[in-house]
C-alpha positions as CSV (number, residue, x, y, z in Angstrom):
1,X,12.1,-18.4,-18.0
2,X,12.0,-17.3,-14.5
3,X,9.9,-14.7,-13.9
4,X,10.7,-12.0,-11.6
5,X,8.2,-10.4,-9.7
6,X,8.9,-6.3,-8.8
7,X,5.5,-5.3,-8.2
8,X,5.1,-5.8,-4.4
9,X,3.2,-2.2,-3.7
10,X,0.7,-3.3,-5.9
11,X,0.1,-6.7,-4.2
12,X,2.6,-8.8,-1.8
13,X,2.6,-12.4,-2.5
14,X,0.5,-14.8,-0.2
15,X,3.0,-14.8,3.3
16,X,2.6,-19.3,4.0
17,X,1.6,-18.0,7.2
18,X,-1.2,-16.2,6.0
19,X,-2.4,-19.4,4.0
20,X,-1.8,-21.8,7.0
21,X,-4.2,-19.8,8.9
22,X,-6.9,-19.6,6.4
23,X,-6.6,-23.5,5.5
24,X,-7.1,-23.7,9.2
25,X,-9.9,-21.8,8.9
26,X,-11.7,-23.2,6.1
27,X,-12.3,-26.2,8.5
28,X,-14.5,-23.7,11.1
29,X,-18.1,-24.4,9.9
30,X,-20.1,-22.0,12.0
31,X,-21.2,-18.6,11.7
32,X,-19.4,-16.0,14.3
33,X,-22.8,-14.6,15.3
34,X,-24.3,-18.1,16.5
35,X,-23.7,-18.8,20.4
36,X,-23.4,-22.2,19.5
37,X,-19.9,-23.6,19.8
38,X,-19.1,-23.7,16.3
39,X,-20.2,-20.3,16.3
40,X,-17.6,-19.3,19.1
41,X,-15.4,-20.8,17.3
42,X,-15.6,-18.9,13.9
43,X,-15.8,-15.4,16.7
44,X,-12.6,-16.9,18.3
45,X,-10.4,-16.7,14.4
46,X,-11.9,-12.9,14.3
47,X,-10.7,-11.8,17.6
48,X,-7.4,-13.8,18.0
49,X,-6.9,-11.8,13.9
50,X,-8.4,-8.5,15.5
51,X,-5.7,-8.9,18.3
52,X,-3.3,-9.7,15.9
53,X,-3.5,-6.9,13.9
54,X,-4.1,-4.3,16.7
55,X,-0.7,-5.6,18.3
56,X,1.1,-5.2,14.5
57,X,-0.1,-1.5,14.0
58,X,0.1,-0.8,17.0
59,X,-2.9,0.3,18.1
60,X,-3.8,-1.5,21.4
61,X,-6.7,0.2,22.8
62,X,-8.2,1.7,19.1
63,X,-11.0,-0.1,17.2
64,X,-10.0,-2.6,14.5
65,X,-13.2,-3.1,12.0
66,X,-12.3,-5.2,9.4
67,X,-13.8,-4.5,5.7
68,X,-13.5,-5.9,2.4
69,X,-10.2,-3.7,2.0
70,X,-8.9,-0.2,2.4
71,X,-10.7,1.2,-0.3
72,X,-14.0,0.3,1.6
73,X,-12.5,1.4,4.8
74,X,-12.2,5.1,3.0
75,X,-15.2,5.0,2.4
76,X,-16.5,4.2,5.5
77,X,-14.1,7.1,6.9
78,X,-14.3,9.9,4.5
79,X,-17.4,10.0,2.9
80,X,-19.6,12.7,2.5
81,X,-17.4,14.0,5.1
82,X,-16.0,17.0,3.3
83,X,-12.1,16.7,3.9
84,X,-9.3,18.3,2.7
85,X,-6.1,16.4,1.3
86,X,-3.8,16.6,-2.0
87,X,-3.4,15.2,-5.4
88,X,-0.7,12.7,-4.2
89,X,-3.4,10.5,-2.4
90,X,-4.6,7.1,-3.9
91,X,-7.8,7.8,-5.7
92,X,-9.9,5.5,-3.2
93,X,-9.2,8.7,-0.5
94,X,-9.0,11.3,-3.7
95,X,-12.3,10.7,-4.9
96,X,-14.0,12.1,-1.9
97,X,-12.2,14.6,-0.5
98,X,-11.1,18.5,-1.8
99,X,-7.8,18.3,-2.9
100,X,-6.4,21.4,-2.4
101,X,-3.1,20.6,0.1
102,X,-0.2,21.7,-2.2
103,X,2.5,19.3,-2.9
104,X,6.2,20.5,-3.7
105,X,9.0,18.7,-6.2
106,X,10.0,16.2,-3.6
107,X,6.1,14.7,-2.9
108,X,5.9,16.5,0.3
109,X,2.7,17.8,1.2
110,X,1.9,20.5,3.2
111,X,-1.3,19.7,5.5
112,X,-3.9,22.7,6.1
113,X,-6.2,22.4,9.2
114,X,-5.7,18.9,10.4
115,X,-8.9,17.9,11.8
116,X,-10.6,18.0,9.0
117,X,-8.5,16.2,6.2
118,X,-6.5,13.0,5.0
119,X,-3.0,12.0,4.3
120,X,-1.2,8.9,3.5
121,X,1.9,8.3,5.3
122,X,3.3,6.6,1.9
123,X,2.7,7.5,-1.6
124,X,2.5,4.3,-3.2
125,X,4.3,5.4,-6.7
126,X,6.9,7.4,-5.2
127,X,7.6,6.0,-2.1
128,X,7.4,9.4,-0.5
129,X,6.9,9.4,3.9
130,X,5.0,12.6,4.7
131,X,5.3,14.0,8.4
132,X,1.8,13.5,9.7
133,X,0.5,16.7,11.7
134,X,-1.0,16.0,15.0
135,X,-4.5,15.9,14.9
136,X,-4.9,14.5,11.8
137,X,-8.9,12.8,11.0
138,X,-7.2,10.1,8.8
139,X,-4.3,8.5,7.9
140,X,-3.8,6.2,4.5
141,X,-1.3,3.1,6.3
142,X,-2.2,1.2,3.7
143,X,1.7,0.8,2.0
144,X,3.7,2.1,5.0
145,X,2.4,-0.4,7.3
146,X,4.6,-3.8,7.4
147,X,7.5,-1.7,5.4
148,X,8.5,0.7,8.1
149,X,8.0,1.0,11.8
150,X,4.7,2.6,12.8
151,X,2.2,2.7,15.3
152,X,-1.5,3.5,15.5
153,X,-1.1,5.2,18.9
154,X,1.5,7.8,17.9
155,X,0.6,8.7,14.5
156,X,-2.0,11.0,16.2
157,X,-4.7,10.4,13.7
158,X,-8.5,9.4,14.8
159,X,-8.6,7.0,11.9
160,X,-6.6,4.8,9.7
161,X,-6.4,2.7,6.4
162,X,-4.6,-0.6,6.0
163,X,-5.2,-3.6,4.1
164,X,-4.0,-7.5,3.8
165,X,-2.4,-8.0,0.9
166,X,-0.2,-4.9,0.9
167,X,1.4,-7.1,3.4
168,X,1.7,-10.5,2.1
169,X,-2.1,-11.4,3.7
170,X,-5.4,-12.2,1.3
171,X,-7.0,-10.0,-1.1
172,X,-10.5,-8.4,-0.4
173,X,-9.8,-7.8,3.1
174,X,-8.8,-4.6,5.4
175,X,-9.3,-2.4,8.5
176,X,-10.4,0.9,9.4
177,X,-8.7,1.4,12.7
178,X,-10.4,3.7,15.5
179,X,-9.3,5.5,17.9
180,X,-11.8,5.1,20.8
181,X,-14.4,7.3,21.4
182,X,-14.3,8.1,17.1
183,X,-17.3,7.2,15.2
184,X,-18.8,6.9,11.8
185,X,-22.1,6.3,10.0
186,X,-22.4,2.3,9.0
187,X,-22.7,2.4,5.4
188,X,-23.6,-1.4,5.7
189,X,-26.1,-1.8,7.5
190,X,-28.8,-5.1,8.6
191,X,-27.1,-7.4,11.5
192,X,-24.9,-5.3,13.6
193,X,-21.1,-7.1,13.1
194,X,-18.5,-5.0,13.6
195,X,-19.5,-2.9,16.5
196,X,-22.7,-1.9,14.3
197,X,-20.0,-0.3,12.3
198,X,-19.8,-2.8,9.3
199,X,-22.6,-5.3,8.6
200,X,-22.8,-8.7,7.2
201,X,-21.1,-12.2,8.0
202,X,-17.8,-11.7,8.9
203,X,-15.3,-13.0,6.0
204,X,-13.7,-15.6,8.5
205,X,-10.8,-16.8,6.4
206,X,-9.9,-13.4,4.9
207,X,-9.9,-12.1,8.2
208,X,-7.7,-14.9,10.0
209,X,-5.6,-14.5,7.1
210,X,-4.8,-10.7,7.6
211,X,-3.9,-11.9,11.2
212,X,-1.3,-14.3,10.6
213,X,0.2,-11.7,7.5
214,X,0.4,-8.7,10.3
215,X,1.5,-10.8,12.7
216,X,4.3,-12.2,10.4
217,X,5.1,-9.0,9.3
218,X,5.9,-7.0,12.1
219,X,8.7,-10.0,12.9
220,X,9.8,-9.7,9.2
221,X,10.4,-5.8,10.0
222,X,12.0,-6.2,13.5
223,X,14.6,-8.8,12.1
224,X,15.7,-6.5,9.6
225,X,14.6,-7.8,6.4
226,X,13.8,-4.3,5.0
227,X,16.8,-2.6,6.0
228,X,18.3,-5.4,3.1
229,X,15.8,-4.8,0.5
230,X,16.5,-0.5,0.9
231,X,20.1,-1.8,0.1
232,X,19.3,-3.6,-3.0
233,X,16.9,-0.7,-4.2
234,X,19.8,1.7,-3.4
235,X,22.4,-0.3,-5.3
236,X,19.9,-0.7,-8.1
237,X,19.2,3.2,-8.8
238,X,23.0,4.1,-8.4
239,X,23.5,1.5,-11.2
240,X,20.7,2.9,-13.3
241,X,21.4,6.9,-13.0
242,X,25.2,6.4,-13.4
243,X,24.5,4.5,-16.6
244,X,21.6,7.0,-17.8
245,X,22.4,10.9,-17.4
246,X,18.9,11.5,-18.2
247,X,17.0,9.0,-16.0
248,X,15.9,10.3,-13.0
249,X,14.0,8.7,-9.7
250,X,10.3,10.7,-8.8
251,X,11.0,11.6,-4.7
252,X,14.5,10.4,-4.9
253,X,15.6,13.6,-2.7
254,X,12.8,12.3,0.0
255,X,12.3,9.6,3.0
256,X,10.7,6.9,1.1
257,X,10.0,3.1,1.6
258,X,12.7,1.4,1.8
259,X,11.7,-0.9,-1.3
260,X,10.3,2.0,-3.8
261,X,12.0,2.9,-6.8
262,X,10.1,5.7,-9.2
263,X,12.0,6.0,-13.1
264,X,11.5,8.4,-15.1
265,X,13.0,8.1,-18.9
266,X,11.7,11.0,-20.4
267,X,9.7,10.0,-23.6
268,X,10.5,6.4,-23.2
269,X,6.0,5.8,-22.4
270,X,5.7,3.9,-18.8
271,X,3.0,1.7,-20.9
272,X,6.0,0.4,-23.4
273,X,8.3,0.1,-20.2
274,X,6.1,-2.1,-18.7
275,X,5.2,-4.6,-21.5
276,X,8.7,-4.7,-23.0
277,X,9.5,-6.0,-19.1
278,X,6.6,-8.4,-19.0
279,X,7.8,-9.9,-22.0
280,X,11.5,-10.1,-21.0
281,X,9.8,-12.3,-17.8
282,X,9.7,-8.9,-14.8
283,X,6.8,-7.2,-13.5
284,X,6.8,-3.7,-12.9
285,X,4.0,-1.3,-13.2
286,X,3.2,2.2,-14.3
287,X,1.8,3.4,-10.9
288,X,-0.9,3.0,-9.1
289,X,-2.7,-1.1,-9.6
290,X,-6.0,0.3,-8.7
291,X,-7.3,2.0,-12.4
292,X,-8.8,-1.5,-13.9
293,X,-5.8,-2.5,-15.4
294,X,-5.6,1.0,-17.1
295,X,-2.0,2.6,-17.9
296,X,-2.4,5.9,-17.9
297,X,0.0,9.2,-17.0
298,X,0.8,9.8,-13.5
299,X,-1.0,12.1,-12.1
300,X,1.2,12.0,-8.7
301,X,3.7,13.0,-10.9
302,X,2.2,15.5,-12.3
303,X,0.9,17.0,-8.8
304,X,4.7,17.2,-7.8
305,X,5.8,19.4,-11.5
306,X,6.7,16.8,-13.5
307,X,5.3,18.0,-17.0
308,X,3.2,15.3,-19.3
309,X,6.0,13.7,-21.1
310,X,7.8,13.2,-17.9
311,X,4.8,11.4,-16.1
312,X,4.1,9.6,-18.7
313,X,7.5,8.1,-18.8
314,X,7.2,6.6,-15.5
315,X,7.6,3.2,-14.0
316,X,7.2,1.6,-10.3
317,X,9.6,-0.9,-9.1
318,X,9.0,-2.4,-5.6
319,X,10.9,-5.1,-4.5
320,X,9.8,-7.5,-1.4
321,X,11.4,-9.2,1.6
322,X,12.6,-12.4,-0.9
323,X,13.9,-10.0,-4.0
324,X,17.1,-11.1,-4.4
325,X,20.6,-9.2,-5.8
326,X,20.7,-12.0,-8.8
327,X,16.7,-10.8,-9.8
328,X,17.6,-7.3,-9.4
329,X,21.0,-7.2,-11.0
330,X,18.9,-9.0,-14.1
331,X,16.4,-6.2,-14.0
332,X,18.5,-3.9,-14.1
333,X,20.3,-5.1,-17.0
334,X,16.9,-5.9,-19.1
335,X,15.7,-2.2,-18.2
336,X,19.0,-0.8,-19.5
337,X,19.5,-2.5,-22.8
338,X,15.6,-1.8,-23.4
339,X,16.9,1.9,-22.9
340,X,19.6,1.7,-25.3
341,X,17.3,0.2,-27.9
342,X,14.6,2.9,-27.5
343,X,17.1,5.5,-27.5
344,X,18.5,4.5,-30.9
345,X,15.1,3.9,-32.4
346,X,14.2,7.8,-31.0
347,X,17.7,9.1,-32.8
């Protein structure tokens, strides 16, 4: 059986781009702080990947630190800081910030005062694109960035979150990008790497790695490869509400990515849903991959109305640059007939 993987939000494949330059990489023996020339060497991967990166997002002119991902890079932006956001936000930003921004039907948020609060440009469930207010402390990238155009420098932000393998790069590496003049308290401390901003040996393949992924990405975007893959996801729900009255898709009335598909079959559990897939060879998910392999109710669903048996009744499909029409016209035909057998089971 082929499997078929639909679970691209949660992690993008390895890009072979990505694992060229960490093979390369691999061979660098020194250590990026030594002035030897191995040592140059090893600092020489970490800039050409800094530059990389900065020219992907964007963000020529802004501070690129890297960290062990995007949840660490929250961390290093938001904590003990106070700010202000909404329920929608991925609970590495939710857990340290006052959730009080309300969030209507659609997923939209309305921001309070700016300057002191959080928003991601891209829910991760729901596919949902907020309209970032100017002055905004920090911006959550981490799934819009590689899927739809955007840029460091006009988001208006001080800070933002992206990450690797949200974009077909490594796992356990990401960025908190700066604007200049922006700081924060290290919360690694000891040799100074990163601008004093992030201690500890730089992770040299990761970051190489992450360079090679943005770069590759950005050219993936430009050619139009996602402009393909919001066809397929379009063609795909039209197929699935006209054959289910009572289906619906979470955000389906808002700009989303082009490659996010939110179900809801009320009192059909997400959990079922996604191990009746697995076993039928396609992997979906129930929302966010960041709970330690928990399945749980949606609780971004739940901040936008949905009652309890509608967000528990929830899955996530997110197709990638290299889904095809033949993987999704099987999905679709797996997830309907799995519908028609839970339905007669519920009569």
């Amino acid at each position: 059986m082929t499997r078929v993987y639909l679970d691209h939000n949660a992690t993008m494949p390895l890009r072979p781009e990505a694992r060229a330059a960490m093979v390369t990489a691999m061979d660098v023996a020194g250590n990026p702080s030594s002035v030897h020339a191995e040592g140059r060497a090893a600092k020489s991967l970490i800039e050409k990947a800094r530059a990389q990166v900065a020219a992907a997002f964007g963000a020529d002119g802004a501070d690129i630190v890297f960290t062990s991902g995007a949840t660490e890079a929250a961390g290093l932006a938001l904590e003990g800081r106070g700010m202000h956001g909404a329920a929608v936000e991925h609970d590495a930003v939710l857990s340290r910030i006052v959730a009080d921004w309300p969030v209507d039907a659609a997923g939209i948020v309305t921001p309070g005062e700016a300057g002191s609060g959080t928003l991601q440009l891209a829910n991760s469930e729901t596919g949902v694109i907020q309209r970032l207010p100017a002055g905004l402390a920090v911006c959550d990238a981490t799934q819009a960035f590689g899927k739809i155009p955007v840029a460091f420098n006009w988001m208006g932000c001080d800070m933002a979150l992206i990450s690797a393998h949200k974009i077909g790069g490594p796992k356990g590496i990401g960025a908190l990008v700066m604007k200049r003049g922006t700081d924060v308290v290290a919360r690694m401390t000891g040799g100074g790497q990163e601008m004093g901003r992030r201690a500890g040996t730089e992770n040299v393949i990761g970051i190489a790695g992450f360079g090679a992924a943005a770069e590759a990405a950005m050219a993936e975007l430009e050619s139009g490869a996602w402009d393909r893959v919001r066809a397929l996801r379009d063609a795909f729900e039209a197929r699935v509400l006209d054959a289910a009255e009572d289906v619906g898709i979470a955000g389906g009335e808002s700009d989303r990515l082009p490659n996010t598909s939110c179900l809801i079959a009320p009192g059909w559990k997400g959990e079922t849903q996604v191990m009746q897939m697995d076993l039928k060879g396609f992997a979906v998910s129930a929302g966010s991959a960041c709970s330690s392999g928990k399945v749980r109710e949606s609780r971004v669903l739940r901040a936008m109305g949905f009652d309890d048996r509608e967000a528990a009744s929830a899955i996530r499909v997110s197709l990638g640059p290299r889904t095809t029409e033949d993987e999704m016209t099987r999905f679709a035909d797996a997830w309907l007939a799995q519908l028609d057998k839970h339905r007669a089971r519920a009569a």
